[in-house]
DSSP file (Angstrom, degrees, kcal/mol; ACC not computed):
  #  RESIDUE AA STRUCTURE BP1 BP2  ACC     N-H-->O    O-->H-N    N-H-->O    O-->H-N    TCO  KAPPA ALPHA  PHI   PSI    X-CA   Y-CA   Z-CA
    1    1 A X              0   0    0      0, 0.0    78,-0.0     0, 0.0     2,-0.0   0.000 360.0 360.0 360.0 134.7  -12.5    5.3  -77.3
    2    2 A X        -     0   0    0      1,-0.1     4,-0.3     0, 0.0    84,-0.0   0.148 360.0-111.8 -81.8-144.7  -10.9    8.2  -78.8
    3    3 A X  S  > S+     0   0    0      2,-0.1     4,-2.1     1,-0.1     5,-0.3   0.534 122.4  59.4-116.6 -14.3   -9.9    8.4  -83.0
    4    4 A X  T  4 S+     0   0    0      2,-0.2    -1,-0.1     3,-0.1     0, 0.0   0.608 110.6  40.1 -98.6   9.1   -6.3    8.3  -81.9
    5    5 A X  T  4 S+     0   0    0      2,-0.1    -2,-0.1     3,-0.1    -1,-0.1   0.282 119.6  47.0  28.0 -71.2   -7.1    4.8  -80.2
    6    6 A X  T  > S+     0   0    0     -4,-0.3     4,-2.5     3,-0.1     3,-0.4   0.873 103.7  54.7 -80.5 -33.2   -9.0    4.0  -82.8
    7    7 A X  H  X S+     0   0    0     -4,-2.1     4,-1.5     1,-0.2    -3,-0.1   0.855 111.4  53.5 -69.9 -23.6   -6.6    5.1  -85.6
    8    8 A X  H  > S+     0   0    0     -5,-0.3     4,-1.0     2,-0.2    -1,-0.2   0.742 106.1  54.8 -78.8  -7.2   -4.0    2.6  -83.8
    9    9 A X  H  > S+     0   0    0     -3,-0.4     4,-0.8     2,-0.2     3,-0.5   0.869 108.5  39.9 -72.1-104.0   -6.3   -0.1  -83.9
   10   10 A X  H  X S+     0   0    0     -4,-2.5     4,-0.7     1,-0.2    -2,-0.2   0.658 111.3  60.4 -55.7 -10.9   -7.1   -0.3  -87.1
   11   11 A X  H  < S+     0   0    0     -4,-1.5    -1,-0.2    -5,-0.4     3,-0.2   0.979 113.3  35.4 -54.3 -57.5   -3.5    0.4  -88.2
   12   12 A X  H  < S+     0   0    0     -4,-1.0     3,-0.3    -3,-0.5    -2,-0.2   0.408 118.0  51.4 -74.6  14.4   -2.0   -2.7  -86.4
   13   13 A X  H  < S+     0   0    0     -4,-0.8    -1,-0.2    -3,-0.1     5,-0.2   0.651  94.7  77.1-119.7 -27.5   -5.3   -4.8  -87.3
   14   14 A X  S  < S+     0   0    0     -4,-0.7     2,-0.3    -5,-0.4    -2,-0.1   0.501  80.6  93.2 -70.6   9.2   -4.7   -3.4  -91.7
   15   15 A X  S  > S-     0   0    0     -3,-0.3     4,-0.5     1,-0.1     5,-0.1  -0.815  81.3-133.2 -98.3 170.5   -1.6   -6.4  -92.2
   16   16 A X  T  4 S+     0   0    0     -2,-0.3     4,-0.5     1,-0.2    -1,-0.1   0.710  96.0  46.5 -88.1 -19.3   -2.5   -9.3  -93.3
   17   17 A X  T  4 S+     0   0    0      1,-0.2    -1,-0.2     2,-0.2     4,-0.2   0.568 111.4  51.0-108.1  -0.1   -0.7  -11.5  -90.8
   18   18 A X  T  > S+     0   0    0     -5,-0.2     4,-0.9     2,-0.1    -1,-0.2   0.496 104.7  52.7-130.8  24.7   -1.7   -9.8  -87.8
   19   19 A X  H  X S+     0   0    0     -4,-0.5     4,-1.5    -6,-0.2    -2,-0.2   0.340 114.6  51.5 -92.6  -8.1   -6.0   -9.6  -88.7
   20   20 A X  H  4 S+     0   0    0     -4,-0.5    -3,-0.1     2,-0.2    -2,-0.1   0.812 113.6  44.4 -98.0 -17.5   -5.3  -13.6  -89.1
   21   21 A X  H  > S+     0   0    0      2,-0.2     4,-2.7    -4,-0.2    -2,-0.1   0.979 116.9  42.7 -68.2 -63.0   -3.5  -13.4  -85.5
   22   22 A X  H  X S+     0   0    0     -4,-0.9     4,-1.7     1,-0.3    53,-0.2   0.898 112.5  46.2 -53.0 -49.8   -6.0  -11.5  -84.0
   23   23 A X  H  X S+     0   0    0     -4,-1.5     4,-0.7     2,-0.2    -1,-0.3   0.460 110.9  67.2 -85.4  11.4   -9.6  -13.3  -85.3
   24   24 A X  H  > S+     0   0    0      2,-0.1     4,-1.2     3,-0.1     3,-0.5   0.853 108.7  34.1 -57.2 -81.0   -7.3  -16.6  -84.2
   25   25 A X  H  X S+     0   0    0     -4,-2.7     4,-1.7     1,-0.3     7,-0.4   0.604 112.1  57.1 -56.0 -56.6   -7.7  -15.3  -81.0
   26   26 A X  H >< S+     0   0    0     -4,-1.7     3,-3.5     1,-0.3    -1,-0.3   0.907 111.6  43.9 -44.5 -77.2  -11.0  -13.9  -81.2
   27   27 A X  H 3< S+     0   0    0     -4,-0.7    -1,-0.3    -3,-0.5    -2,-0.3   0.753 103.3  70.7 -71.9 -18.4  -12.5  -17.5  -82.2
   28   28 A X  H 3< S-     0   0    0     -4,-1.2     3,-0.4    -5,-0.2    -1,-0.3   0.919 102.5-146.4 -48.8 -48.3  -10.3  -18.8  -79.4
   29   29 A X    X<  -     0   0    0     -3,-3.5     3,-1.2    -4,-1.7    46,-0.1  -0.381  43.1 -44.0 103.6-174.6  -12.7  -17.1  -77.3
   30   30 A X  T 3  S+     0   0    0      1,-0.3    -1,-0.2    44,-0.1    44,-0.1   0.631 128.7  68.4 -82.9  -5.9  -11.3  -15.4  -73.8
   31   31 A X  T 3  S-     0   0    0     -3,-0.4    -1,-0.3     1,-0.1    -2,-0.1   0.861  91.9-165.2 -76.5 -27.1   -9.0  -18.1  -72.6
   32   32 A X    <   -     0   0    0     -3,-1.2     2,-0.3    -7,-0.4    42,-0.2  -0.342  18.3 -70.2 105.2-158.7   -6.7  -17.2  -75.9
   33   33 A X  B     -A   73   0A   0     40,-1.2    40,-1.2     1,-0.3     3,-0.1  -0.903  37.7-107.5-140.7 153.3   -3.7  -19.4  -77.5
   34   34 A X        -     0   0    0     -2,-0.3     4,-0.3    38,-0.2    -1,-0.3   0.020  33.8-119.7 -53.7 176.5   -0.5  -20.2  -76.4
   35   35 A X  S >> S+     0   0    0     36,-0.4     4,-3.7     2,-0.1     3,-1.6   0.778 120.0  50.2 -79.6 -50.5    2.2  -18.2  -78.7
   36   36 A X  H 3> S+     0   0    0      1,-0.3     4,-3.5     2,-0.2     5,-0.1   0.823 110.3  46.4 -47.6 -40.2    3.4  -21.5  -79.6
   37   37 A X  H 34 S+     0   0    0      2,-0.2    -1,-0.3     3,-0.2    -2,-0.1   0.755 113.9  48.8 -61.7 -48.5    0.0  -22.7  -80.5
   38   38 A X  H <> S+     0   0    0     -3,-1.6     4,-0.9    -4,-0.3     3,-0.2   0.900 106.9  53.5 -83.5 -35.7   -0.7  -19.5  -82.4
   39   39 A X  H ><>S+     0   0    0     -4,-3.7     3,-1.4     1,-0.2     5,-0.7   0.984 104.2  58.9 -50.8 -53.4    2.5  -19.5  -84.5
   40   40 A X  T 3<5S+     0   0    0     -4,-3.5    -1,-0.2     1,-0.3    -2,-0.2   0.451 107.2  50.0 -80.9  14.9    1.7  -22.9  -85.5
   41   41 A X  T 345S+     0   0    0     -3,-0.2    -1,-0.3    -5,-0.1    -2,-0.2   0.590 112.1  40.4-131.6  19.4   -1.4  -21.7  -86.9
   42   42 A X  T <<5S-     0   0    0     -3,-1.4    -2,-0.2    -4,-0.9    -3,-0.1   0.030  98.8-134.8-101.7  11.1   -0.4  -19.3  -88.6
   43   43 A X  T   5 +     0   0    0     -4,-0.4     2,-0.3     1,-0.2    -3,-0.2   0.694  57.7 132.8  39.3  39.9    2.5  -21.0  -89.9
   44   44 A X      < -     0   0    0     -5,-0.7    -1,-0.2   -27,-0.1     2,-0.1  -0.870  59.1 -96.8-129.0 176.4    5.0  -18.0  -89.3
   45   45 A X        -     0   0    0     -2,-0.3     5,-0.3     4,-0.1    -1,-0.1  -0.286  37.1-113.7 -66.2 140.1    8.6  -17.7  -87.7
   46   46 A X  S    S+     0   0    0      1,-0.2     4,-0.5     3,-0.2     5,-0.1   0.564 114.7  51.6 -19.1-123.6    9.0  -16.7  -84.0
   47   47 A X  S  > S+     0   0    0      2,-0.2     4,-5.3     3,-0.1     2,-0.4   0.421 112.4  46.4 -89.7 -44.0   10.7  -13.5  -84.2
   48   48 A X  T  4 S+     0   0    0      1,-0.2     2,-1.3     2,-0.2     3,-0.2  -0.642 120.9  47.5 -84.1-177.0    7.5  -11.8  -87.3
   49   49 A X  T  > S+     0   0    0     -2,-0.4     4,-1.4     1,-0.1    -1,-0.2  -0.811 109.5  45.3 -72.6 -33.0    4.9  -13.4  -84.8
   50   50 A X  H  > S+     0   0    0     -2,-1.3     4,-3.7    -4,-0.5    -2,-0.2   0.944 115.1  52.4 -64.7 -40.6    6.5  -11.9  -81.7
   51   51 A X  H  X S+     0   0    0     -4,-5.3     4,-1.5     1,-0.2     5,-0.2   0.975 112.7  42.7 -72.9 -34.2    6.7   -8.6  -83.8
   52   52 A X  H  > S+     0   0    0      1,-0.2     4,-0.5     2,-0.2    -1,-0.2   0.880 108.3  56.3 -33.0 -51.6    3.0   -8.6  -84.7
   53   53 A X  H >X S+     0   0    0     -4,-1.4     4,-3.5     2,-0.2     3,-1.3   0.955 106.5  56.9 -51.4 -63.6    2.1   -9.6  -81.5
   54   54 A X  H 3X S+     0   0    0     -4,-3.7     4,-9.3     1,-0.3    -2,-0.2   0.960 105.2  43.8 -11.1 -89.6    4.0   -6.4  -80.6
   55   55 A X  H 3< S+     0   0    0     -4,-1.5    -1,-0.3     2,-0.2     4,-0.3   0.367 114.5  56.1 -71.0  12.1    2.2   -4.0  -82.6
   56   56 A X  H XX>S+     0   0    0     -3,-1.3     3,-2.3    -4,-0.5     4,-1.4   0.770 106.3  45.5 -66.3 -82.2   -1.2   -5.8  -81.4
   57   57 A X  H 3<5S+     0   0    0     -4,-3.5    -2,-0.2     3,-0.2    -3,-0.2   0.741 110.0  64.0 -63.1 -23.0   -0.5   -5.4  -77.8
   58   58 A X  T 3<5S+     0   0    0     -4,-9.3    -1,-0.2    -5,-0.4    -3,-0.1   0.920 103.5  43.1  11.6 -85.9    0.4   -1.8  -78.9
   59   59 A X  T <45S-     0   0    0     -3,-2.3    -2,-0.2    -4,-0.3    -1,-0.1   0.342 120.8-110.3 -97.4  -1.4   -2.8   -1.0  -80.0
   60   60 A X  T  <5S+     0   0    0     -4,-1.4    -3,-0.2     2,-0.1    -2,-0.1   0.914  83.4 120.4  95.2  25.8   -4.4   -2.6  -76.9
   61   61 A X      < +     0   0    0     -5,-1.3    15,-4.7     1,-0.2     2,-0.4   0.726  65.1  49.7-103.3 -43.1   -5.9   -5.5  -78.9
   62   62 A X  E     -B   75   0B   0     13,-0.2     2,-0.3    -9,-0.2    13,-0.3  -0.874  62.3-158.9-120.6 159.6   -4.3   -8.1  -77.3
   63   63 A X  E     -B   74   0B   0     11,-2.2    11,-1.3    -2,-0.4     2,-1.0  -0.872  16.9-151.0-110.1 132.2   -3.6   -9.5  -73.2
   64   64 A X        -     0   0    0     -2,-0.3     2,-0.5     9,-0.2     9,-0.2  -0.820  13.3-175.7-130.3 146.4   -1.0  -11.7  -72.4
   65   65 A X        -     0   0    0     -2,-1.0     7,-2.4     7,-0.3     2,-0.4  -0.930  14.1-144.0-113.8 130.3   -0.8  -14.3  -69.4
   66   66 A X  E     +C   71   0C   0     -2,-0.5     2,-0.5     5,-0.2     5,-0.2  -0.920  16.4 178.2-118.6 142.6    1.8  -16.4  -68.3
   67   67 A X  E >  S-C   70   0C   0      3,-4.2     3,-1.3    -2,-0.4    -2,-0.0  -0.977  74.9 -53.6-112.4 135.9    1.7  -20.3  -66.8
   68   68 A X  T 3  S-     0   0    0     -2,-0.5    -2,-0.0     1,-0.3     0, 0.0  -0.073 120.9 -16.1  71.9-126.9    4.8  -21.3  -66.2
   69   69 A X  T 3  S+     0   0    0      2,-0.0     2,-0.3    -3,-0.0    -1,-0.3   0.417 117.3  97.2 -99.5   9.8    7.0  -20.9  -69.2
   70   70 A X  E <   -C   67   0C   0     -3,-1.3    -3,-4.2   -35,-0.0     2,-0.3  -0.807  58.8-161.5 -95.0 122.2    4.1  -20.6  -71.3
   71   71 A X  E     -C   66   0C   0     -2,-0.3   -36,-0.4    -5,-0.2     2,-0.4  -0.704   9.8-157.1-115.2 150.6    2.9  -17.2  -72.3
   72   72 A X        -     0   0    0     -7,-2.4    -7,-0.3    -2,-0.3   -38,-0.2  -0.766   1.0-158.9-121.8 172.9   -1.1  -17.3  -73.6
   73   73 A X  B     +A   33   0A   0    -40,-1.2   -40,-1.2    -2,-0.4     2,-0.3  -0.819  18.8 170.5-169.5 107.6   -2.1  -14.3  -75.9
   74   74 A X  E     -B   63   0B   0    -11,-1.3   -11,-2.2   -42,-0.2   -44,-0.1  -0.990  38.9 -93.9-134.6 124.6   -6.2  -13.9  -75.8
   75   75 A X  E     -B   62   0B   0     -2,-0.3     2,-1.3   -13,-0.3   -13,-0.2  -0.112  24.5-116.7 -42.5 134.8   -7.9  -10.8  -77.4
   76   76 A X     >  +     0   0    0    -15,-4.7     4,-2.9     1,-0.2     5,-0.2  -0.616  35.3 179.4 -73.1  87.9   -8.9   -7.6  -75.7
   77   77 A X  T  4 S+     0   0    0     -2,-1.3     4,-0.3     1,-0.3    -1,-0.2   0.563  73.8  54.8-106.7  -5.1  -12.2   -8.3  -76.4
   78   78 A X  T >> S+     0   0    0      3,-0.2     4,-1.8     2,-0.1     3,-1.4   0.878 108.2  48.9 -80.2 -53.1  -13.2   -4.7  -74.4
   79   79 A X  H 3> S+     0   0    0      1,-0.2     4,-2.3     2,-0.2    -2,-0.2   0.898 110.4  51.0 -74.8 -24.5  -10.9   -2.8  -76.5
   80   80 A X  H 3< S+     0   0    0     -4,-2.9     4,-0.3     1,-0.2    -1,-0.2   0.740 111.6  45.4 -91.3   5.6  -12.5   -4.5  -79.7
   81   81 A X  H <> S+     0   0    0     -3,-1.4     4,-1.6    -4,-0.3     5,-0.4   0.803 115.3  53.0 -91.8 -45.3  -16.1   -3.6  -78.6
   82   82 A X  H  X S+     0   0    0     -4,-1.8     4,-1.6     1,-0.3    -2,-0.2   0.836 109.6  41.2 -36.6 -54.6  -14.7   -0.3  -77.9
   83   83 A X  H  X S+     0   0    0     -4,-2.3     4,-2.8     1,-0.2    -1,-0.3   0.844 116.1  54.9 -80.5 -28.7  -13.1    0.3  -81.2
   84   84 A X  H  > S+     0   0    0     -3,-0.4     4,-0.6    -4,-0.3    -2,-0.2   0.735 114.6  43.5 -73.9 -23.1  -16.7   -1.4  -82.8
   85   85 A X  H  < S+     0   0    0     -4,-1.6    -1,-0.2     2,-0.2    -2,-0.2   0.850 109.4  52.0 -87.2 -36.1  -18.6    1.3  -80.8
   86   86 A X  H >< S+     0   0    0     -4,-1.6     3,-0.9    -5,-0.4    -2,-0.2   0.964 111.9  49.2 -71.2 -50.2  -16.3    3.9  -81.7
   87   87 A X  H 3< S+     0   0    0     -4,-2.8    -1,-0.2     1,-0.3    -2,-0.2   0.702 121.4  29.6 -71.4 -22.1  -16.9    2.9  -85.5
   88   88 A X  T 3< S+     0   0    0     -4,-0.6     2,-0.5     3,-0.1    -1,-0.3  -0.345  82.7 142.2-145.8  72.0  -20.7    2.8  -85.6
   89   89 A X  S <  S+     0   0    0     -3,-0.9     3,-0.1     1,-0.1    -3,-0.0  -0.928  81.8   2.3-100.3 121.7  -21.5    5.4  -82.9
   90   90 A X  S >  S-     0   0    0     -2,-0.5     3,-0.8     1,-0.2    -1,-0.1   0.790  95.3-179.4  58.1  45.5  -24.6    7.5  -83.9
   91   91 A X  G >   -     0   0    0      1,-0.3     2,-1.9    -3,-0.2     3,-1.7  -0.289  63.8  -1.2 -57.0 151.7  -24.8    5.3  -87.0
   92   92 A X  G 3  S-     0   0    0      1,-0.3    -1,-0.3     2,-0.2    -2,-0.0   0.416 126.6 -67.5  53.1 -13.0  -27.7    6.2  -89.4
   93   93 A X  G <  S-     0   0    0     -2,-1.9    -1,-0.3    -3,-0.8    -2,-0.2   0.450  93.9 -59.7 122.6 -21.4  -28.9    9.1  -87.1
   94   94 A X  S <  S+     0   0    0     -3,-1.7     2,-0.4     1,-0.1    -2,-0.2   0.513 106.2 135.7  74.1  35.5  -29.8    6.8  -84.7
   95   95 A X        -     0   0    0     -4,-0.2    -1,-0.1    -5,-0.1     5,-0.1  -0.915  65.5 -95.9-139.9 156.7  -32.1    5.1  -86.8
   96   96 A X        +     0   0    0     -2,-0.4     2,-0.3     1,-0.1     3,-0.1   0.315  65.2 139.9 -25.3 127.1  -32.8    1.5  -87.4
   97   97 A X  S  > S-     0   0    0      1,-0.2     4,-0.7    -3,-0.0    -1,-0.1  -0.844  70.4 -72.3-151.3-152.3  -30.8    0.7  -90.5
   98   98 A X  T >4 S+     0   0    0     -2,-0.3     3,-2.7     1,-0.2    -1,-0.2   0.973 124.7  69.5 -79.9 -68.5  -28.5   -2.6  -91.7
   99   99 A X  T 34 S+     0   0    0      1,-0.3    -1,-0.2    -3,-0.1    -3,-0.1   0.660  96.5  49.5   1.3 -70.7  -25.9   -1.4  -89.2
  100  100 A X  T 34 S+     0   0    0     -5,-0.1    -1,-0.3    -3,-0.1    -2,-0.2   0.660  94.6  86.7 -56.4 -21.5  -28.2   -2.4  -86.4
  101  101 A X  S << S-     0   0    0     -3,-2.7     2,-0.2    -4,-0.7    -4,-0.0  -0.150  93.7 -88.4 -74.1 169.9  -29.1   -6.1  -87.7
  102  102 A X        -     0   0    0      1,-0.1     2,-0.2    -2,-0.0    -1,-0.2  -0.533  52.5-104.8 -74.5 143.2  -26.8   -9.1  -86.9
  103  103 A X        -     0   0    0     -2,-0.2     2,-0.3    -3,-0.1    -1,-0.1  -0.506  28.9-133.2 -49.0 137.7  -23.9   -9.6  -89.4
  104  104 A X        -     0   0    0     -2,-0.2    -1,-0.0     1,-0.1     0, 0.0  -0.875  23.7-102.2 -78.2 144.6  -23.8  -12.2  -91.9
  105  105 A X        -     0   0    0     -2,-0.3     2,-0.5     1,-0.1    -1,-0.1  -0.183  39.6-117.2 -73.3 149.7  -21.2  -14.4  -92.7
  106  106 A X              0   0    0      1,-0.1    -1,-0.1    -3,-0.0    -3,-0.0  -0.885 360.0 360.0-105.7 120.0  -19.3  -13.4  -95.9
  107  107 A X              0   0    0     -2,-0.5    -1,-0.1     0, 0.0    -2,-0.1   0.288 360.0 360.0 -70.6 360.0  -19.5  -16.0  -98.9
């Protein structure tokens, strides 16, 4: 990943209604959500989810599949290891620090 990549990334991912779109998806896991399915859990209108959606698939964040008349929408889960590599690439020096441990959930 380059930093203009990355800066497009973390642009569309800094509103609030489209980091709740995106970690939907994520904890949806690679099969993804319907749109319908994801609007109604995020409780917003058609038209601001399609534009979110928008600036998502933009930045390369999200994939979309269609069955039928049904369009799924499942995180680019390469481009978000991408953008995670790009962001703590030659972390610490390359040496062992909190970086390298597993996350913890945040209280």
């Amino acid at each position: 990943m380059n930093t203009k990549s990355a800066v497009l990334a973390l642009r569309a991912l800094s509103q609030t209604h489209r980091l709740a779109a995106f970690r939907a998806l994520v904890q949806a896991g690679p099969d993804g959500l319907s749109v319908g399915a994801l609007r109604a859990r995020l409780d917003l209108p058609a038209a601001t989810l399609s534009a979110h959606l928008n600036q998502l698939r933009a930045a390369g964040l999200v994939l979309d599949r269609r069955d039928g008349r049904t369009i799924h929408v499942s995180a680019h889960f390469g481009h978000m290891d991408a953008l995670l590599g790009f962001l703590t690439e030659n972390c610490c020096a390359g040496a062992v620090c909190a970086a390298s441990r597993p996350a913890r959930k945040a209280r």
